[in-house]
C-alpha positions, 0 to 999 in steps of 0.5 A, spaced: 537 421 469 543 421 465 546 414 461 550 412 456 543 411 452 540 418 451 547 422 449 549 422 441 556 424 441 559 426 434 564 420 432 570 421 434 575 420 439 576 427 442 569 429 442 568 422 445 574 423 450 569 430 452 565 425 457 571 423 461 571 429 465 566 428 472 563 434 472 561 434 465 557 428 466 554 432 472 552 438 468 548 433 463 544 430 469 542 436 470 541 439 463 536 432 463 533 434 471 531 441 469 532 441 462 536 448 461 540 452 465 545 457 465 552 458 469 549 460 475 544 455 476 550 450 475 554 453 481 549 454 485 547 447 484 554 443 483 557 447 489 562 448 482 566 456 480 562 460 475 568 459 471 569 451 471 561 451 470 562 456 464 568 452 462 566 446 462 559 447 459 563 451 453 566 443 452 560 439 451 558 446 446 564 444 442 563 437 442 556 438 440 552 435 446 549 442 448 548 448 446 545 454 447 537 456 448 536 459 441 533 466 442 538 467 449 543 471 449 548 474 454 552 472 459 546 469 464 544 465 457 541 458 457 543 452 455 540 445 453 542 438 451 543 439 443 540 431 441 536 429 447 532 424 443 539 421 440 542 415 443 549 412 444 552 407 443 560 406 447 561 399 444 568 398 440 566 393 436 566 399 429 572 403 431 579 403 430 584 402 436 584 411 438 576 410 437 576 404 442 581 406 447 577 413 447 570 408 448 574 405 454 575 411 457 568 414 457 565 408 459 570 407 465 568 415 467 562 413 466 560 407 471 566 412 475 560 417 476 554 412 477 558 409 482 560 416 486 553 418 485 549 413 488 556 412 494 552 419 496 545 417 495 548 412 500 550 416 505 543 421 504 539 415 505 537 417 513 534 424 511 529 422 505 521 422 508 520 415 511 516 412 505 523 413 500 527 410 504 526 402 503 526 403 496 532 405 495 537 398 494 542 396 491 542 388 488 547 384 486 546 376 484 550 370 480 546 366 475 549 361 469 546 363 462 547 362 455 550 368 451 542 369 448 539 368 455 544 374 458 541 378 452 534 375 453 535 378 461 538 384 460 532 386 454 527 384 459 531 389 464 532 394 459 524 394 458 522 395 465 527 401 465 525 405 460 518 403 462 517 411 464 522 415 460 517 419 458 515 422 464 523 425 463 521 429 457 513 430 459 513 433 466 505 434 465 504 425 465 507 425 472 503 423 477 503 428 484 508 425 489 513 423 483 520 425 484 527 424 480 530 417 480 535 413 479 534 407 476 542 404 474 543 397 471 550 393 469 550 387 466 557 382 465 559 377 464 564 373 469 572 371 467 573 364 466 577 361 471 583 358 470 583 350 470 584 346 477 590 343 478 591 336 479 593 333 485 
């Protein structure tokens, strides 16, 4: 799983606009699946070029989301997630006008990814074994809440979300039959509606 919770970019503008990019967002969902992978293994699983796998590898290297296996070397030579443990955060709240529109921009490529991948997921539904298709839904659902029990609610989410992160970094507490999925939660709230009218 990939989010916007488990990677730290350096502070800056460009090193966050590096995340813009699609299929940078690929290549770290499959640094988190398989822990390191080398440009081959990128193409072969991406459907990607060597050279736009290399190239866009060399991008998150310079902007300090991965780098590469200590000890590898060579052309085939491993990369990994620089801070896997880290968490980010694309709030604007502390940044300066260049930083925040940056923020935007890596949150709308972002939820652009999420949406792209789970339209395929959709798509793929009808060949998974038949024990994992009910599982898979989407759920949408209007509520009023207060500011605090929005928070309130979203903490709650959160807690049941990450409840088995730890699976992720130890393959040894997975239980056989476990397989990689993709828990996605958005929270928002509505824009005020103009007043009526009077008749």
């Amino acid at each position: 799983m990939s989010d916007l919770e488990r990677h730290a970019p350096p502070p800056d503008p460009t090193a966050l606009r590096a995340l813009t990019h699609p299929l940078r967002w690929k290549l770290i969902d499959l640094l988190v699946s398989e822990a390191t992978v080398t440009v081959t293994r990128c193409a072969q699983v991406l459907g990607e070029s060597t050279a736009s796998c290399s190239y866009h590898l060399g991008m998150l290297a310079k902007y300090g989301y991965i780098e590469p296996v200590p000890g590898e070397h060579g052309r085939e030579r491993p990369w990994r997630l620089a801070n896997p443990e880290e968490t980010l955060s694309v709030s604007s709240a502390d940044l300066d006008t260049e930083g925040a529109m940056a923020s935007d921009a890596v949150a709308e490529a972002f939820l652009d990814y999420q949406v792209a991948w789970l339209k395929d997921r959709l798509r793929r539904q009808d060949v998974e074994p038949a024990e994992w298709r009910p599982v898979e839904q989407l759920v949408a659902e209007t509520a009023w809440l207060t500011a605090e029990e929005m928070k309130r609610v979203r903490g709650q989410l959160t807690e049941i979300m990450v409840s088995h992160a730890h699976r992720a970094e130890n393959p040894a507490s997975r239980p056989e039959g476990a397989r990689e999925v993709r828990l996605f939660l958005a929270t928002a709230v509505t824009p005020r509606l103009p007043p009526r009218r009077k008749p």
